[in-house]
N, C-alpha and C positions, 0 to 999 in steps of 0.2 A: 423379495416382497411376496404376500400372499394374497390370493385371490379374495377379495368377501363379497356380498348380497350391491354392496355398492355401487362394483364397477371394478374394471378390470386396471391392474397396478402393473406398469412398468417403469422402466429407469427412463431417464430420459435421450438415454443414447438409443435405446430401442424405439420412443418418442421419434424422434427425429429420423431414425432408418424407417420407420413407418409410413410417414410425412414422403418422404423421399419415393417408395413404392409406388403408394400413391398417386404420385406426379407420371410414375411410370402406366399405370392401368390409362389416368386420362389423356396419355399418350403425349405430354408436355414434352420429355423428355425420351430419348430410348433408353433399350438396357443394358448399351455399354457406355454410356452418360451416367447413369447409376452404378454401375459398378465402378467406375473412375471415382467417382464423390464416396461413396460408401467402403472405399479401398479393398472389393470385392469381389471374383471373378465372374463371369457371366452366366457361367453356368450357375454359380450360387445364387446369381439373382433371381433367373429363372425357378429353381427351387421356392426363394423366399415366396416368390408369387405364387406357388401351387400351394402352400401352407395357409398363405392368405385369403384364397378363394376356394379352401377348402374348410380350415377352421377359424378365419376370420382374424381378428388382430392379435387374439391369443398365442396366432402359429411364430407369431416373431420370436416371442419369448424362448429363453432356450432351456430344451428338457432338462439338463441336469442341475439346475437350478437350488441350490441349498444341498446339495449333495458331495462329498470328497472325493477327488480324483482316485482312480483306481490304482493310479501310478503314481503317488504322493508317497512320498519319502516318508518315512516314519520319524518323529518327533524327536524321537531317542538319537537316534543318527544324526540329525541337524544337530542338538545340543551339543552333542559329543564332539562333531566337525568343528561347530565354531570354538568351543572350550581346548581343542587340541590348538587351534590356530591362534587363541587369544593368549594362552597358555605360552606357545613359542615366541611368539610376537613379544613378549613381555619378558622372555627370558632372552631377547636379544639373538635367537636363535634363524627365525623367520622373520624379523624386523623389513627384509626387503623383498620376502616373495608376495608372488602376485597370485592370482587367485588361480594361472593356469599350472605355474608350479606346484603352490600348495595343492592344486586336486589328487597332481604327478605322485605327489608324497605322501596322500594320504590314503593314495591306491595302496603303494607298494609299502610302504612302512605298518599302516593300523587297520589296512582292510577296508576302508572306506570309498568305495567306488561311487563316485559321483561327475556329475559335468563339469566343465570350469564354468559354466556361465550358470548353473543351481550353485555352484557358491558363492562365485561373484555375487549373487543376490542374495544370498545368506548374510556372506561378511557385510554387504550395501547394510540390510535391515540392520545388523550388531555394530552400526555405525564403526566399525574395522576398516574398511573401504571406501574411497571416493569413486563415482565416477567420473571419467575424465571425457572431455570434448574431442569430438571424433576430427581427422583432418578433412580442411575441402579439396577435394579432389581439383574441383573446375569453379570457377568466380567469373562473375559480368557473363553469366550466358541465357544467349536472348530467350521468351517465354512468351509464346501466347497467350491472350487473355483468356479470363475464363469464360466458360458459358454464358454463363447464367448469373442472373443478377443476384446476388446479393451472397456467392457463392466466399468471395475475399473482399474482402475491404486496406485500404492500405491506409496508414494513421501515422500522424507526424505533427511538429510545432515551427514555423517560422519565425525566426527571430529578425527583425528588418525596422528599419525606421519607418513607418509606415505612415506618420504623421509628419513628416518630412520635418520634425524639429518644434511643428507647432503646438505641440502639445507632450502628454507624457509618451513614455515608451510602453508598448504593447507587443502582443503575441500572438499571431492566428494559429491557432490547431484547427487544423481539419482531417478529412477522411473521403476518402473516394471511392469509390466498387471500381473492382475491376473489371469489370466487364460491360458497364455501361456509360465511366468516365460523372457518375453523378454525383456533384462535391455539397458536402455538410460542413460549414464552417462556421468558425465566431473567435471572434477576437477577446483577448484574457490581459489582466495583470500580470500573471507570474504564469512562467511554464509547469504546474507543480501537479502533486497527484490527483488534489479536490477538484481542480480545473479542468484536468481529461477525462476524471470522474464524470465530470459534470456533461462535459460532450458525448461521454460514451452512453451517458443518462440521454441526452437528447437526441441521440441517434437512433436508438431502443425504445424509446415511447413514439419516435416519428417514421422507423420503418424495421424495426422488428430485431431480433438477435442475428448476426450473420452467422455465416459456418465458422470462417476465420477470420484473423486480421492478421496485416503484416505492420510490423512496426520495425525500428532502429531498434539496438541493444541499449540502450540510455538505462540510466539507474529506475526510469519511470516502470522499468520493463523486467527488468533485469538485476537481481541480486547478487551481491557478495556472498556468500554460503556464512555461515554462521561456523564454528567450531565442532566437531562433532560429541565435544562434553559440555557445549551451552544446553541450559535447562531448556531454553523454547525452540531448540533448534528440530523443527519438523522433520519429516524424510525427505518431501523435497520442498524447499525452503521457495518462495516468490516474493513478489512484491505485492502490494496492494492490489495495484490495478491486474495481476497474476492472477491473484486468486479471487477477485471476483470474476476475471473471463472463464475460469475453471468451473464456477460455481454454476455459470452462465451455462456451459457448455461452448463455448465459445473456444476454439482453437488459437492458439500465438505461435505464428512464424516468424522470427528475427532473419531479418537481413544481414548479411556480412558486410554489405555495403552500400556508400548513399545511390550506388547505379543499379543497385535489384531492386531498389522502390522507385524506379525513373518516372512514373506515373504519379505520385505523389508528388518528387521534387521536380517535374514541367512544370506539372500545376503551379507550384510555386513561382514559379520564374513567370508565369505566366501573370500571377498576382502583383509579382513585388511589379509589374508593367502596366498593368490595366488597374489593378487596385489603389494603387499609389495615384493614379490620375484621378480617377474618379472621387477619391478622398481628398484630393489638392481641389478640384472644382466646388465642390458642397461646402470645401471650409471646416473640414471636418477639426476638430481641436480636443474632442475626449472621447473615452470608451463609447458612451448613449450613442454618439452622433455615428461615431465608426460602425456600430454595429447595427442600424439603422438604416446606413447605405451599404453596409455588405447584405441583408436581406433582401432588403428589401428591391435593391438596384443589379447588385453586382453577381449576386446567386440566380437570381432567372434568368439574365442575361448569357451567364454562364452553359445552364440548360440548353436556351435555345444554341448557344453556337458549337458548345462541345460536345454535349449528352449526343449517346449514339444508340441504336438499339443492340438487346446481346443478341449473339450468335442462336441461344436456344432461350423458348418459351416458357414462360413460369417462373414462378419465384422465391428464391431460396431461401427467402427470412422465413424463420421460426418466433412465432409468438411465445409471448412467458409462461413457461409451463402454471399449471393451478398450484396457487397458494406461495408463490413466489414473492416473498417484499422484496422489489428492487430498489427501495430505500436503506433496508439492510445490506445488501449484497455489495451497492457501490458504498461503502464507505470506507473510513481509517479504524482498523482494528489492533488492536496492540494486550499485552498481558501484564495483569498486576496485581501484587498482593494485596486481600483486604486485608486491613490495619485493624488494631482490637475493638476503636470503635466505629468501625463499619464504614468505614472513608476509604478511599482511595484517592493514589496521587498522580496526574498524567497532565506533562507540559508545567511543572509549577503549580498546579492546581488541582485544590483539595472539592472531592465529591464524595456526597454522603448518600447510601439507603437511605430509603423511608422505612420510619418506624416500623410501619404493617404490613411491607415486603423484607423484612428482618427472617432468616431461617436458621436453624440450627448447623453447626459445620462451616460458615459459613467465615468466621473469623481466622485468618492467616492463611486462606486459599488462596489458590491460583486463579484469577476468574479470566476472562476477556473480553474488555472493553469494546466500546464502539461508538465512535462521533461521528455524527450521518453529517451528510452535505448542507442540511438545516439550520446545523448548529445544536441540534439533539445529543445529550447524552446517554448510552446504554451500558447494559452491564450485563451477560449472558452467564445464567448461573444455572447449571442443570439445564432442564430443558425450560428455559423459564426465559424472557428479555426483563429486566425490571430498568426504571428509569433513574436515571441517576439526577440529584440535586446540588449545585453549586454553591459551596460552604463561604459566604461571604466573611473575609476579615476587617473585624471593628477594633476600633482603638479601647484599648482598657481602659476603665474609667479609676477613679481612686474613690473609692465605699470607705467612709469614714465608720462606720460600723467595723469594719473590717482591722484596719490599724491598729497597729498595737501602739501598748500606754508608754506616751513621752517618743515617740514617732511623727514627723515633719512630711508633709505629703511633698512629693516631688514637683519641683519649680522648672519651671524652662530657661532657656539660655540667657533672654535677656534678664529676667528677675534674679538667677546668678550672678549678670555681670554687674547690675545695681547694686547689690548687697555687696560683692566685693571692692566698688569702688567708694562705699557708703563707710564701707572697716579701712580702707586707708587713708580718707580725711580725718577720720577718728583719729587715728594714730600721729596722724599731722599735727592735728590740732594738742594733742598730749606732750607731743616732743615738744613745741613752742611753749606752752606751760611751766612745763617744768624748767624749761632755760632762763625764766624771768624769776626764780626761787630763789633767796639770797645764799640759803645754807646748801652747796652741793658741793660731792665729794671734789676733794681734792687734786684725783685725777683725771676728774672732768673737768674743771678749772682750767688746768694745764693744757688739755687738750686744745679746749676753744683757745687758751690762748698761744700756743703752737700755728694754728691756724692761721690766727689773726696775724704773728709774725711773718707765716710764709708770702701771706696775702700782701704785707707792706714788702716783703722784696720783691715781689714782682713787681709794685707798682716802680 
């Protein structure tokens, strides 16, 4: 980003290690508390802070900024590596080397000296290559909390009968800091992604972005990778509530298991105990009344008997950078072709532009939608949000202008079944006629009287 008359432009990782210094000058924290957080070493800290009270917040930003490494592989070289490698891959030749063999080979074979892990991220980009999940070394081992408030948060859904039968079935999601045990809850319908959307919305308007969070691997969290020849298949693929923490800047830790978030699931145990009573006493019987005594009753109660102070002073929430909609950010985002006439189709349902946001290009694109937590429709087209319109479907009507000559307008089921019950008393009444006629054939004659013979042997 470049400098203008404005105000000074940084990313928002640079935002936050700024914020973080900060905390260091007014002595909140020391500076090997910020170096741990900032994954930094101490002397680099110390550095950052002679830059900063030497050229003030500019000194964060980093010199070479918009500029090519001097040690960047030449373009020519990459194309050729992965074209050699896609090239064998396909002739069946390379089908099972990895990317530390294939470096092996394309030293000694084409001259191509390179790292195994510059191609490994070569073949990653040419989607050639997955990467694969590293082994855990060590599981269930113990961890102090963190410092400082607002540093991790651990985030989860209990599933429990919590109306004890009296009512419908519900869901608390909550979230807890680590560090100072201070729990955010609310109870839900459905465990789903609009829902922890919505708490991580009320989390963020009531104390601010945290650094991290830790959650379980659930699909809320956690994706299936896409094929690496799906058309929307990203580089690296997430889930909704993924990439709005991304967007956030918000870090995601997954747990291997339900004992690395033991702080979240006490909590729990602690709820399905004290909550469940508290809920039996008030008579609690639907979502209002549930969510009503968990505020109102069972969260500052909560405060006073568990909330603890942290270890170090200051506080780690980051506010929303400028010009941030976090209306945008949490919602359901998904991709779809506009149709020729400027509709789209998402969940069964037809959405149109408005006439006057209509552009050229615009037809048979790839756009990507977005249904905010409101119930809002958008459509992100270029750099533009335009709103999308719900295409209500009416029943045809039948326009007699329209009909063609000697053309019967379509009747409904029961006027069908009148008319054809209307054509076989006709028919009734015609057969009985005609059998009181003196003059009929001959072999009708015989028949009735056939009949009438069978009819006296039975008697």
């Amino acid at each position: 980003m470049a400098e203008t008359g404005e105000g000074l432009w940084m990313t928002a990782k640079e935002r936050d290690r700024l914020k973080v210094l900060h905390e260091v000058k007014k002595r909140h924290i020391t500076q090997k508390q910020a170096a741990a957080e900032l994954g930094f070493s101490v002397r680099w800290v110390r550095k950052l802070l002679v830059r900063l009270r030497r050229r003030g917040d500019g000194g964060l930003r980093h010199g070479l900024r918009g500029r090519a490494s001097n040690r960047k592989t030449p373009e020519a070289v990459k194309r050729r590596a992965v074209e050699l490698y896609r090239h064998k891959k396909q002739t069946k030749l390379w089908h099972d080397y990895g990317p530390t063999l294939a470096a092996e080979e394309l030293a000694e074979q084409h001259g191509i000296k390179v790292s195994r892990e510059t191609l490994r991220q070569w073949l990653i980009e040419a989607k050639l290559w997955r990467r694969r999940r590293a082994r855990i070394e060590q599981a269930h081992v113990w961890r102090a909390r963190r410092a400082r408030y607002g540093e991790l948060v651990q985030w989860d859904t209990s599933e429990h009968d919590w109306l004890e039968g009296r009512g419908e079935r519900l869901y608390l999601i909550a979230m807890i800091d680590d560090a100072t045990s201070e729990l955010t809850a609310g109870f839900v319908h459905h465990d789903s992604t609009e829902e922890n959307l919505k708490q991580l919305r009320s989390y963020i308007v009531q104390h601010g972005r945290p650094v991290a969070v830790y959650t379980d691997k659930a699909s809320l969290f956690q994706v299936t990778p896409h094929g690496i020849h799906h058309r929307d298949a990203p580089e690296q693929q997430r889930t909704q509530i993924g990439r709005a923490l991304k967007e956030l800047n918000i870090e995601w830790i997954a747990a291997h298991s339900p004992q690395a978030k033991g702080r979240i699931e006490r909590a729990f145990q602690t709820a399905q105990d004290r909550l469940v009573k508290g809920l039996r006493q008030v008579g609690a019987k639907d979502l209002e009344s549930a969510n009503a005594y968990l505020q109102q009753v069972f969260l500052p109660l909560w405060h006073r008997r568990f909330r603890r102070e942290p270890q170090l002073a200051g506080d780690a929430h980051r506010a929303l950078q400028p010009g941030t909609n976090l209306d945008s950010v949490l919602s359901i985002r998904e991709r779809r072709t506009v149709n020729g006439d400027y509709t789209v189709r998402w969940d069964g349902v037809t959405y149109r532009v408005q006439r006057e946001q209509i552009t050229r290009g615009m037809r048979g694109a790839r756009v990507q939608l977005e249904r905010r937590l409101d119930g809002s429709q958008w459509m992100h087209w270029r750099n533009r949000m335009l709103t999308l319109e719900r295409c209500e479907t009416r029943p045809k009507l039948m326009d007699a202008r329209r009909m063609k000559p000697g053309a019967t307008p379509e009747r409904s089921a029961n006027e069908r079944a009148r008319a054809r019950q209307r054509l076989l008393d006709a028919r009734r009444r015609l057969s009985e006629a005609y059998a009181q006629l003196p003059n009929r054939p001959i072999w009708q004659a015989m028949k009735d009287s056939s009949l009438r013979a069978g009819e006296l042997r039975q008697r």
